[in-house]
C-alpha positions in Angstrom: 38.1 -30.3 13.0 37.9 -26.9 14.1 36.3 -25.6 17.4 33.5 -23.6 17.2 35.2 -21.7 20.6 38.6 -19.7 19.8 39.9 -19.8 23.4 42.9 -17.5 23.9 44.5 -16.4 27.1 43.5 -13.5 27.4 39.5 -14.4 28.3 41.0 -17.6 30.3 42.0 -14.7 32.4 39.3 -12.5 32.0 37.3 -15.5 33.0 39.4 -16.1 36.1 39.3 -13.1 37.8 35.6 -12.8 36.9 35.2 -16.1 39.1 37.1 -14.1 42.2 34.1 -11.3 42.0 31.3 -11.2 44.6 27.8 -11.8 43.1 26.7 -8.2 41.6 24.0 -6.5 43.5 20.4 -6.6 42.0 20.6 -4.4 39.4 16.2 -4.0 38.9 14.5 -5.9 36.4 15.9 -8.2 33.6 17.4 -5.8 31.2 19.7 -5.7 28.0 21.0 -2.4 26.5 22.5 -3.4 23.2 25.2 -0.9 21.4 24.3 -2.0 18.2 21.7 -5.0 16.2 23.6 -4.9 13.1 27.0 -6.6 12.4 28.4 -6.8 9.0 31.8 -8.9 8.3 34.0 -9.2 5.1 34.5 -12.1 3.4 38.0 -12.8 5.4 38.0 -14.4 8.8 37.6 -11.6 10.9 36.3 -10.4 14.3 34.1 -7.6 15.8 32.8 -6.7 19.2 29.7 -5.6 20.3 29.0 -3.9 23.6 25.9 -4.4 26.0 24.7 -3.9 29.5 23.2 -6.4 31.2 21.2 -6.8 34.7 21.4 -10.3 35.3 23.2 -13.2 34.2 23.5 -13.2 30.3 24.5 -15.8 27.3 24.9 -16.0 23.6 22.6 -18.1 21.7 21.9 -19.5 18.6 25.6 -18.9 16.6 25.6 -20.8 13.7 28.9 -22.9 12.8 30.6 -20.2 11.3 30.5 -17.8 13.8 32.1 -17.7 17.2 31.6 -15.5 20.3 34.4 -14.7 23.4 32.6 -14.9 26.2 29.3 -16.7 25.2 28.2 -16.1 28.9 28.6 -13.8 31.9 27.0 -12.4 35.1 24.9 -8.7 35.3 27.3 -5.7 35.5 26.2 -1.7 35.8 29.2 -1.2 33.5 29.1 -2.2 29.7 30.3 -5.6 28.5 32.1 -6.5 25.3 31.9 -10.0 23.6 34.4 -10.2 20.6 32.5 -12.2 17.2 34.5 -14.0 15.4 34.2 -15.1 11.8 35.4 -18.1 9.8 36.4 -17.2 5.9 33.1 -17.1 3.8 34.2 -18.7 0.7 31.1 -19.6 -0.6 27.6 -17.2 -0.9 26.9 -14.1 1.4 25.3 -15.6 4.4 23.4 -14.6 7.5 22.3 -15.5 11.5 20.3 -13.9 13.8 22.0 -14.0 17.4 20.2 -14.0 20.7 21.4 -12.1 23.8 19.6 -13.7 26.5 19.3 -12.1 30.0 16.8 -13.9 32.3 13.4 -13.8 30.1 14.7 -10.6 28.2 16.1 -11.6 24.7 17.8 -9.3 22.4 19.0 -9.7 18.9 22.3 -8.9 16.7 21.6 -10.1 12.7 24.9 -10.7 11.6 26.0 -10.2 8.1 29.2 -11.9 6.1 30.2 -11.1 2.4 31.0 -14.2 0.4 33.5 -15.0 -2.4 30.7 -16.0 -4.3 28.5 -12.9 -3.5 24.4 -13.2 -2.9 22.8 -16.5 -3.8 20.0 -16.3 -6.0 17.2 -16.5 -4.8 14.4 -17.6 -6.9 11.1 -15.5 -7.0 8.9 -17.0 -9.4 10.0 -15.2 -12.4 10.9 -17.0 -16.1 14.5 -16.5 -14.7 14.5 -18.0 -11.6 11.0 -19.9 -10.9 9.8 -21.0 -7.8 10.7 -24.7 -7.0 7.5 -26.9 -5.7 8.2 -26.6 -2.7 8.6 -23.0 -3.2 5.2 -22.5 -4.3 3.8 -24.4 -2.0 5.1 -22.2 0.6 4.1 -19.0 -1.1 0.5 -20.5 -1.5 -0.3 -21.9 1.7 0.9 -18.3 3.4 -2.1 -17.1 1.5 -5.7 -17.5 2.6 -8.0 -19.9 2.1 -9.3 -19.5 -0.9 -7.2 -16.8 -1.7 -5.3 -16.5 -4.9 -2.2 -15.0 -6.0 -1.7 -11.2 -7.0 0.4 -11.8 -9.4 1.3 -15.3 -12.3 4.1 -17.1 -11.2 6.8 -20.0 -13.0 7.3 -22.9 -11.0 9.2 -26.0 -12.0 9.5 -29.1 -10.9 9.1 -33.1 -12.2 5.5 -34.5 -12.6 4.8 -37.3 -10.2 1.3 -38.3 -10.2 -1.5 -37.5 -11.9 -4.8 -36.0 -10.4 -7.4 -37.7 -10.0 -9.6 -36.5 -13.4 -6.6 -36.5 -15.0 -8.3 -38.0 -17.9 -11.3 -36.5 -18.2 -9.7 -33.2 -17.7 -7.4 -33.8 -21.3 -10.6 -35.4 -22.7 -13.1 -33.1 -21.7 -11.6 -30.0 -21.8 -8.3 -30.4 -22.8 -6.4 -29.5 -19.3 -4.2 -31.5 -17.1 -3.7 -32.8 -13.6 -0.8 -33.7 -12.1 1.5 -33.2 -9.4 5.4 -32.1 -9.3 7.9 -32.0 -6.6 11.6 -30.5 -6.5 13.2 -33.5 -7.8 12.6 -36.4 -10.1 12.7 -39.0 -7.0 9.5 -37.4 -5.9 10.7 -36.7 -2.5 9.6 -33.3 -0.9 6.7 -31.4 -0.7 4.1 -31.4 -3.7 2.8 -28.8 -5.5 -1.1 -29.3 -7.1 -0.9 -28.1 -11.1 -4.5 -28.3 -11.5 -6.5 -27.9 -14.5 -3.4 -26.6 -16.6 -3.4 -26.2 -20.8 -0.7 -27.5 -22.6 2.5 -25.5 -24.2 1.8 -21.9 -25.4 -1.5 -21.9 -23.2 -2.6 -24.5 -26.1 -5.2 -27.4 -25.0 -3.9 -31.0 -24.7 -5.2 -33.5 -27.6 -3.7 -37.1 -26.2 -2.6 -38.0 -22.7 0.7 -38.7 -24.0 1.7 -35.2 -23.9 3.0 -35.6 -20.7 4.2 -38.2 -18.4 5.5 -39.4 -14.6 9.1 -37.9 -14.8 8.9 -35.2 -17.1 10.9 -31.9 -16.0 7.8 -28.6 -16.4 7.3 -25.3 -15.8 4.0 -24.1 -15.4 2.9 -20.8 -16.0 -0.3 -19.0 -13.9 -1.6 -17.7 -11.0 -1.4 -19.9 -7.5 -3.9 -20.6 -4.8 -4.1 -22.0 -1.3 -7.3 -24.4 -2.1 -8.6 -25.9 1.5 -5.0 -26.2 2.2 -3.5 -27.3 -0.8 -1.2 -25.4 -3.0 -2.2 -25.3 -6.6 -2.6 -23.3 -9.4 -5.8 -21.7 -10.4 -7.6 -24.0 -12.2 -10.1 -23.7 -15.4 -7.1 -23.6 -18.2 -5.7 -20.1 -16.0 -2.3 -21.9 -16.3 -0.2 -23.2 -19.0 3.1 -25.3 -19.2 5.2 -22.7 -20.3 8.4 -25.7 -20.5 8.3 -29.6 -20.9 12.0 -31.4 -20.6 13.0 -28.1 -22.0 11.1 -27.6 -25.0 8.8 -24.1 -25.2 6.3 -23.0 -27.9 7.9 -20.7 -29.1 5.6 -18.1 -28.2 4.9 -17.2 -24.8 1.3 -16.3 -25.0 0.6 -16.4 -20.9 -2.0 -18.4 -19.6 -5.2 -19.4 -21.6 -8.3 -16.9 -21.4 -11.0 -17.5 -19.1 -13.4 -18.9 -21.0 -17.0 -17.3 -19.5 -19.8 -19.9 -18.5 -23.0 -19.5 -19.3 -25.2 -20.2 -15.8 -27.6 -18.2 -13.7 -27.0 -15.0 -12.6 -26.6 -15.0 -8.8 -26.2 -11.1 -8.5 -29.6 -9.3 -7.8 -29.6 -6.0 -10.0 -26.5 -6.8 -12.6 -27.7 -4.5 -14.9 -28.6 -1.6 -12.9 -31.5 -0.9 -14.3 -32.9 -0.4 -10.6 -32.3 3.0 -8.2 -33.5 4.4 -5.3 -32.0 8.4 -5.4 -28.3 8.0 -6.2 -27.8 4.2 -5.3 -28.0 1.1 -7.3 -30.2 -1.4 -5.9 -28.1 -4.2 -4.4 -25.1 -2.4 -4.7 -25.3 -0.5 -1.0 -22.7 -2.0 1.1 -21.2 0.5 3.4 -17.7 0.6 2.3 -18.1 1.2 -1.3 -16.9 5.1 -1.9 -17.2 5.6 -4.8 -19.6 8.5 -6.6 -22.0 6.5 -9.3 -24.2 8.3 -11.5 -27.0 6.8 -13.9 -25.7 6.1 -17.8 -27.7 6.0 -20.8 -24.5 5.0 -22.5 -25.3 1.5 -22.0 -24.5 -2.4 -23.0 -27.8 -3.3 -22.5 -31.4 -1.9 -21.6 -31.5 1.5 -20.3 -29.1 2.5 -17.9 -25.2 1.8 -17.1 -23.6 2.6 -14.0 -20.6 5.6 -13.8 -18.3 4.3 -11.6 -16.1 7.9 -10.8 -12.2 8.4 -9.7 -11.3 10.1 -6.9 -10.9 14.0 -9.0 -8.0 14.6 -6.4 -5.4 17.2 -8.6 -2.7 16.4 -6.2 -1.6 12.6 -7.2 0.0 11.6 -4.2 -3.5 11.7 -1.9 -5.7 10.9 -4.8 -7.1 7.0 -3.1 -8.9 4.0 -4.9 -12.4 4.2 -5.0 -14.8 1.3 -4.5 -18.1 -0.3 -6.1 -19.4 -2.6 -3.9 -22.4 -5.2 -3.7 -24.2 -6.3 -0.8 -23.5 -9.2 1.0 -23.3 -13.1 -0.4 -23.0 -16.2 1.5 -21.5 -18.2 -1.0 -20.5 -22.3 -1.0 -17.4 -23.6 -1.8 -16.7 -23.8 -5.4 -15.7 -21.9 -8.1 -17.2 -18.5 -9.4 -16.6 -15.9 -12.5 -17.5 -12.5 -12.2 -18.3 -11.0 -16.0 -18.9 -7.7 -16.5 -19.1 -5.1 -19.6 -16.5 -2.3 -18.8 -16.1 1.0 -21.3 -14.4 4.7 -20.6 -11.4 6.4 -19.5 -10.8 5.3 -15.9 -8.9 2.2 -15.0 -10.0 -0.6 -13.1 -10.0 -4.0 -10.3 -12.4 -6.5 -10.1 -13.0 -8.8 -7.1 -14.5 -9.1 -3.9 -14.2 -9.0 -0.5 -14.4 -11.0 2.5 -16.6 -10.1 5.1 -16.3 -11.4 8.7 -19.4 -11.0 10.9 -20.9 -8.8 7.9 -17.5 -6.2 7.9 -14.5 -5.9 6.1 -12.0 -6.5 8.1 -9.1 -5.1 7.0 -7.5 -4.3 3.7 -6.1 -7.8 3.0 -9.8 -8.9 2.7 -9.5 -7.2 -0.4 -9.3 -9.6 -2.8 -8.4 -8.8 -6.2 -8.5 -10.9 -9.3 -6.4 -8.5 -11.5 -2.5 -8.0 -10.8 -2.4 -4.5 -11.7 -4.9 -1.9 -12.4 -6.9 -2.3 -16.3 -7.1 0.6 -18.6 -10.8 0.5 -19.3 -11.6 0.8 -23.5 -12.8 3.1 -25.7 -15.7 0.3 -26.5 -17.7 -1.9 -24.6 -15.6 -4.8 -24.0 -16.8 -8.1 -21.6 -13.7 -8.7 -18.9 -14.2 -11.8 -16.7 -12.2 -13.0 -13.8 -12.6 -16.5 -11.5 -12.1 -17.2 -8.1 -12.7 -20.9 -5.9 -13.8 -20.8 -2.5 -12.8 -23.5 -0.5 -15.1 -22.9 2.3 -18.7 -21.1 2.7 -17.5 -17.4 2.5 -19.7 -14.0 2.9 -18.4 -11.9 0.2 -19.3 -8.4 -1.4 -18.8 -8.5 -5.7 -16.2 -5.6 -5.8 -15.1 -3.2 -8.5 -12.3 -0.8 -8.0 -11.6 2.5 -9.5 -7.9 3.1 -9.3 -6.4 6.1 -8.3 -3.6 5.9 -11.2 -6.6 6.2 -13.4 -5.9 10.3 -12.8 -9.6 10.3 -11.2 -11.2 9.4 -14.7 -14.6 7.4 -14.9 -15.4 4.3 -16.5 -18.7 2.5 -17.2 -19.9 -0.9 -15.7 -23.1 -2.6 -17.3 -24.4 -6.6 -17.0 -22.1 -7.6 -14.5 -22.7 -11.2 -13.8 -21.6 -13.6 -10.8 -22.0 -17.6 -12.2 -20.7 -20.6 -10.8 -21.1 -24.4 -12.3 -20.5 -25.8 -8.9 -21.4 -23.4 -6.5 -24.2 -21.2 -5.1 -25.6 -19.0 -2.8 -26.4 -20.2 0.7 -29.3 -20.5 2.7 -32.4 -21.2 -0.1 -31.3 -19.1 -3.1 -28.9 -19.8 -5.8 -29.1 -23.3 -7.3 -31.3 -24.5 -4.5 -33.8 -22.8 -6.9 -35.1 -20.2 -4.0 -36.9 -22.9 -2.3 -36.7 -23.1 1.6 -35.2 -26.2 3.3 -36.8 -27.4 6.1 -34.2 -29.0 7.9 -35.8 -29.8 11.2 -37.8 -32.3 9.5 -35.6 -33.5 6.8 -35.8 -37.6 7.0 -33.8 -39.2 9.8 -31.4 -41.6 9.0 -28.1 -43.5 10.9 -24.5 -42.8 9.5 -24.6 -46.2 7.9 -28.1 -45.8 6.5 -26.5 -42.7 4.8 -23.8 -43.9 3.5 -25.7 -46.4 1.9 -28.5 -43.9 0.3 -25.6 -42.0 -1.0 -27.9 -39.4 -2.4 -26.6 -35.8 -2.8 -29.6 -33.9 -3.3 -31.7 -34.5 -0.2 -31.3 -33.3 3.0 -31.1 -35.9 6.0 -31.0 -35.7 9.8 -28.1 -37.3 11.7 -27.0 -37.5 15.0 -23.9 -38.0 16.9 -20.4 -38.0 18.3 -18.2 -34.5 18.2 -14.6 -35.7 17.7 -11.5 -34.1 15.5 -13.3 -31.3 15.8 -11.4 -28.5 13.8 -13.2 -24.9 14.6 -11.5 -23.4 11.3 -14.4 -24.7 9.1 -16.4 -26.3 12.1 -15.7 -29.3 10.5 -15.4 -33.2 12.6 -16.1 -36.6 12.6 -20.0 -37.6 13.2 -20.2 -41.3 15.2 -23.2 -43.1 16.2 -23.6 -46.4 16.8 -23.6 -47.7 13.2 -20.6 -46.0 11.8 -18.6 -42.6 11.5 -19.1 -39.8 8.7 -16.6 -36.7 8.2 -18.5 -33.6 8.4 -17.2 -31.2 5.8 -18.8 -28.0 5.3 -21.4 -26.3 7.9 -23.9 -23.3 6.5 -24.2 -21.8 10.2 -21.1 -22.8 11.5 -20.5 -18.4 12.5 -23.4 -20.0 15.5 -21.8 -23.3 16.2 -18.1 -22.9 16.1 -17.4 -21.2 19.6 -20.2 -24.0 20.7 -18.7 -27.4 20.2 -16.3 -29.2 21.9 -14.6 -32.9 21.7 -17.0 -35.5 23.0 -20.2 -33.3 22.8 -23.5 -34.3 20.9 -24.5 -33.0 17.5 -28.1 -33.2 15.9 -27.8 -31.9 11.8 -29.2 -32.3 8.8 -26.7 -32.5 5.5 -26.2 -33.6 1.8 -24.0 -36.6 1.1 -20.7 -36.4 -0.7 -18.0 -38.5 -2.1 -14.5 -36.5 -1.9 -12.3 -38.5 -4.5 -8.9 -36.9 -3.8 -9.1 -38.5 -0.3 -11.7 -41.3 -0.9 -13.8 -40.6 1.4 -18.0 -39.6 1.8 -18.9 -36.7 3.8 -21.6 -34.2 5.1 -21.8 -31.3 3.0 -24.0 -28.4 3.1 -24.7 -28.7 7.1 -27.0 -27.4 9.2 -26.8 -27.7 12.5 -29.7 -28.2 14.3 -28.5 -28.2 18.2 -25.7 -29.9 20.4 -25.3 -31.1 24.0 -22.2 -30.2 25.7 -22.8 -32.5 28.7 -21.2 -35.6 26.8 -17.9 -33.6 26.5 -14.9 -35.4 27.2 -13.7 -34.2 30.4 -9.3 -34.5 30.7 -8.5 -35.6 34.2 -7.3 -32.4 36.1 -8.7 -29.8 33.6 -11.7 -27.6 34.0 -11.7 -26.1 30.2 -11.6 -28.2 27.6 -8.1 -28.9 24.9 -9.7 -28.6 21.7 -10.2 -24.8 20.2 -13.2 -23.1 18.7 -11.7 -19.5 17.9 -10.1 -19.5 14.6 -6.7 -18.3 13.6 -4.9 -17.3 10.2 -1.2 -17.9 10.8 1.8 -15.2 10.6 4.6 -15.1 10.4 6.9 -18.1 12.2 3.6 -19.5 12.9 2.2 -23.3 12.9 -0.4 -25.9 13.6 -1.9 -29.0 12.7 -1.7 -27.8 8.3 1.4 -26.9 8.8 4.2 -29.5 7.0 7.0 -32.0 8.4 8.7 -31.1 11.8 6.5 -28.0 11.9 3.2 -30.0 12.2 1.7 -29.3 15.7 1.0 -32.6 17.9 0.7 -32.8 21.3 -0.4 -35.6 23.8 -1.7 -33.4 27.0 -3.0 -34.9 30.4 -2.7 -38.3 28.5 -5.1 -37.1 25.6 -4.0 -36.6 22.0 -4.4 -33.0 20.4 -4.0 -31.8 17.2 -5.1 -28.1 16.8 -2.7 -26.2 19.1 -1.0 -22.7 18.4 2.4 -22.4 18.0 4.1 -19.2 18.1 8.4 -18.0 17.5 11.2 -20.0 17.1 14.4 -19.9 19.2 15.7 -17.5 17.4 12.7 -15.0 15.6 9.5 -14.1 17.2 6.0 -15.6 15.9 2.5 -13.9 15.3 -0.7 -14.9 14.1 -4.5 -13.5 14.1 -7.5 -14.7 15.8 -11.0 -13.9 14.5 -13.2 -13.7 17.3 -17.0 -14.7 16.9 -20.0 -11.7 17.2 -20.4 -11.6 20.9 -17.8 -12.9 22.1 -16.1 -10.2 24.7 -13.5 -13.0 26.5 -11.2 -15.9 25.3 -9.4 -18.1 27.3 -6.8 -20.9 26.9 -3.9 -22.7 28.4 -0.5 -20.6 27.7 3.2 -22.5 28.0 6.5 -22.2 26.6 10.1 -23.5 26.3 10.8 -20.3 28.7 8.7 -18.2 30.5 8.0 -15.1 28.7 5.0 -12.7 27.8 2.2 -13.5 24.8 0.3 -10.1 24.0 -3.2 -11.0 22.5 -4.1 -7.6 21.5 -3.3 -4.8 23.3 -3.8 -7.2 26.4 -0.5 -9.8 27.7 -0.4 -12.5 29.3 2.6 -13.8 31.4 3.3 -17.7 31.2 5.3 -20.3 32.6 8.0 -22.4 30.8 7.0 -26.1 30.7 9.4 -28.9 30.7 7.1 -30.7 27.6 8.1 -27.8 25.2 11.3 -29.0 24.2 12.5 -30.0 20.7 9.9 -30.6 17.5 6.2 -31.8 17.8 5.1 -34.0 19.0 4.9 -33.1 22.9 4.5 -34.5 25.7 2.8 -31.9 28.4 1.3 -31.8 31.6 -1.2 -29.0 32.2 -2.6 -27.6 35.3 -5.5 -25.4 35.3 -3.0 -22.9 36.5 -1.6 -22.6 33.0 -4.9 -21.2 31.8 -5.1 -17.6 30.9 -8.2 -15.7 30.1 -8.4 -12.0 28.3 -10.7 -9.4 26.9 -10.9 -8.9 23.5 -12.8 -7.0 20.6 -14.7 -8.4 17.9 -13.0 -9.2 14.6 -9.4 -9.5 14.4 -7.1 -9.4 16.8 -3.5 -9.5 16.4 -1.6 -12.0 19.2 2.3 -12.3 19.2 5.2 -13.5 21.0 8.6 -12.5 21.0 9.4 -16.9 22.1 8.3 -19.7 21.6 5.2 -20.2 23.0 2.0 -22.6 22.9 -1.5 -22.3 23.2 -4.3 -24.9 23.5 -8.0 -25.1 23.9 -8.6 -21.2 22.7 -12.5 -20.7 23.3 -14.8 -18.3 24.2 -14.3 -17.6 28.2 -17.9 -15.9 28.2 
């Protein structure tokens, strides 16, 4: 077996006399002055040296097994030092490693390169050549938001081991499959959700024979991250493009969107309505595009202009936007329909608005891949999107700046659901108020046993697995314990409730078959006492979190998968919705959306080292604690003297660290 260290006589020496040297004097603070962060070696065993200086004690980190470094640790010096990297033959593909120099809680990194006899591996990306693998997808999916789908269709492959739960009735009803695949045809691995998928060619099913427990797909569509599951977009957008290796024939891409007929939710579709040079209902503040009245229309009177940007230089002509007001919209699915005719060429979506803004251009969200050249003709174009969570969104129609600033014409745009609605006493609630302070009182077993999903009722309760991402948690009284799933004003509550506290709601019953299990839906909370809280011996601010986060990159919590699942067991009590940020060897980020209001967050900070989180433009300086260590779960003592509180804006706000780092119980600090 060969060592991993390449001793030679030379650094035995070097290492002796170095052992002979007074202690260096303080050289400041911790410090590392690389030479160079790039290292590129040949195929052939071979060996490089890079060149640093240091002002304390320093040490190599994280070599992989095929790399080796003379000295892997030494004490600060004024003068630069050399370490010599040595290489083992690559005979295989071209690989890589990221190296840490590590110099008290300073930490600088060297990516180092090696060609391979084989050259690059190939990396799959989704395409017919190389499609993504299950667990692939899955990856690409659930790095997307929720409710979010993909840009762009994507192959992904893998064997079919189990079928959905309206499997069935899917190939039955409407001639579309459910079933899940994995990377192999043991079904070990992570899953990936091909949800209401047509058959080969983007062709319906007609027997559920047509596929079966083993058999080797590829599926063909766009893919989604649906309340934390990976999947593809459902409603016949995807096909099986392969089955055990047989295609159509003709690869005719995913099935059309068939559009629904349901009630318009959209309050002046048509445009027949203005007041001076605005649509009615079609005011929100970011919408820049120039509109003008049509009597070219699809229907009625008038059709909308939607202009380019008339910019003759191409390089700073910009997208311009349609936009509606605002919609509070419940989980489900939706299709926006719309007549479209002219020159110009287009985007549909919407947008995602936090605290009644847009905040930032990945709340963009739109349902077309590239930009649409509009037609000569009026022509119906219809796009779909599921929500997995009550969203606030604004119906959004872009004019793209590769459309050389030409116009095109929008008439009897639509937005219909068949299992949705609007919020709040509109939509399919048929515009009539609830009154949900006197909706009927009843205990969580006298619920559960009405089982009735169009009234409102009034429960009350026990906070606990409290998640603050969809203000969602476990109701217990007395008689039993119901999940709450989905909460209208959860923007008021989320920041509020705590583990232990008291809740008082009213709420529709549900029965969610995928995980067997009846829930709240539709939730409105009527109030909550916070002097029940569970109080954790030695704590003054409570472990579980109500700010919400969207992870980054080389971030996880409680969705993320295997090893990487966040766990912890703190002061003897068991949490599950802790932030973790970096690896050992590659720093972590993620972003916080902070509630209207809220001007101060605060939470406990620890990591595997000390080191500096930066929430913001503000930092924070924590404490290595000896519980970080390894893969969740942890086992961590907290003193109040780990907790951290900073300012912050409303909205987003970026917070990174360039370690590994944890943070638990983030709340509003107001």
């Amino acid at each position: 077996m060969k060592s991993r260290k390449l001793l030679f006589w030379a650094f035995a020496a070097v290492a002796m006399l170095a052992g002979c040297q007074e202690k260096p004097e303080d050289l400041g603070d911790p410090r590392i002055d690389l030479d160079q962060s790039t290292v590129q070696f040949s195929k052939e065993a071979s060996e490089q040296a890079i060149s640093f200086v240091a002002t304390r004690a320093w040490s190599i980190k994280d070599l992989p097994g095929w790399l080796a470094a003379e000295p892997e640790k030494g004490e600060a010096s004024a003068n630069k030092q050399t370490v010599v990297l040595k290489a083992l033959a690559n005979t295989g593909n071209d690989r890589s490693a990221v190296v840490t120099v590590s110099c008290g809680i300073v930490k600088e990194y060297v990516t180092v390169n090696q060609a391979g006899e084989a050259g690059a591996a190939i990396k799959n990306d989704g395409s017919k050549e190389h499609p993504y693998l299950a667990s692939e997808a899955n990856a690409v999916a659930l790095a997307l938001a929720d409710g979010q789908e993909s840009s762009q269709a994507y192959y992904v492959k893998g064997f079919v081991k189990k079928f959905g739960s309206k499997h069935e009735s899917g190939i039955k009803d409407f001639g579309n499959a459910l079933f899940y695949i994995t990377d192999d045809a043991s079904g070990e691995g992570l899953d990936f959700y091909c949800y209401q998928v047509y058959y080969l060619g983007g062709q319906r099913f007609t027997s559920l024979d047509q596929i079966n427990v083993g058999d080797e797909v590829i599926v063909y569509g766009k893919i989604t991250n649906y309340g934390g599951t990976a999947e593809t977009v459902g409603k016949g957008a995807a096909y099986i493009y392969s089955l055990n290796g047989e295609t159509s024939g003709d690869d005719v891409g995913p099935g059309p969107i068939t559009p629904i007929t349901a009630t318009n939710l959209l309050d002046n579709g048509s445009f027949e309505d203005w007041t001076a040079d605005k649509p009615e209902g079609w005011d929100f503040e970011k919408g820049n595009a120039a509109l003008a009245k049509s009597s070219d229309v699809k229907e009625g009177a008038v059709a909308c202009e939607v202009c380019g940007d008339t910019n003759a230089d191409d390089s700073k002509r910009e997208n311009r936007r349609l936009m509606s007001k605002s919609y509070t919209l419940k989980p489900g699915t939706y299709q926006i329909q719309a007549y479209i005719k002219g020159e110009g060429q287009y985007r549909v979506g919407y947008a995602k608005l936090t605290n009644g803004k847009v905040a930032g251009s990945s709340d963009y969200i739109y349902l077309d891949s590239d930009p649409i050249q509009a037609s000569s003709d009026w022509a119906q174009h219809t796009v779909q999107f599921t929500l997995a969570q009550q969203t606030s969104v604004s119906i959004t129609f872009m004019n793209s700046k590769k459309g050389s600033g030409k116009s095109y014409l929008l008439d009897d745009v639509k937005l219909v659901t068949e299992n949705g609605g609007l919020v709040d006493g509109s939509g399919d609630d048929g515009g009539t108020p609830v009154d949900y302070e006197n909706a009927p009182a009843k205990t969580v077993s006298e619920f559960l046993a009405a089982a009735d999903k169009n009234t409102y009722f009034k429960l009350s309760g026990t906070v606990s697995n409290f998640g603050s991402k969809y203000c969602s948690f476990d109701l217990t009284d007395e008689t039993g314990t119901i999940y709450v799933y989905s909460v209208k004003n959860k923007d008021n509550w989320s920041s509020s409730i705590h583990e232990g506290g008291t809740v008082v709601l009213a709420g529709k019953y549900d029965y969610y078959e995928a995980d067997s299990k009846a829930e709240v839906v539709d939730a409105y909370i009527l109030s909550y006492d916070a002097s029940t809280e569970i109080e954790v011996e030695g704590l003054e601010h409570p472990l579980t979190s109500s700010i919400s986060w969207a992870l980054g990159s080389k971030a996880y919590d409680n969705t993320s998968k295997g090893d990487s699942k966040q766990t912890a067991t703190v002061n003897g009590t068991e949490v599950d919705n802790l932030l973790k940020l970096g690896t050992s060897s590659a720093a972590g980020d993620a972003t916080f959306t902070i509630p209207a209001g809220v001007t101060k967050i605060g939470m406990y900070v620890v990591g595997w080292d000390s080191g500096e989180l930066s929430v913001g433009d503000q930092k924070i300086t924590f404490k290595k604690n000896a519980g970080c260590a390894g893969n969740a779960p942890y086992e961590i003592t907290l003193s109040d003297e780990d907790y951290y509180e900073v300012s912050v804006p409303e909205g987003q706000v970026k917070v990174s660290c360039p370690s590994r780092v944890l943070m638990i119980g983030i709340n509003s600090a107001e």
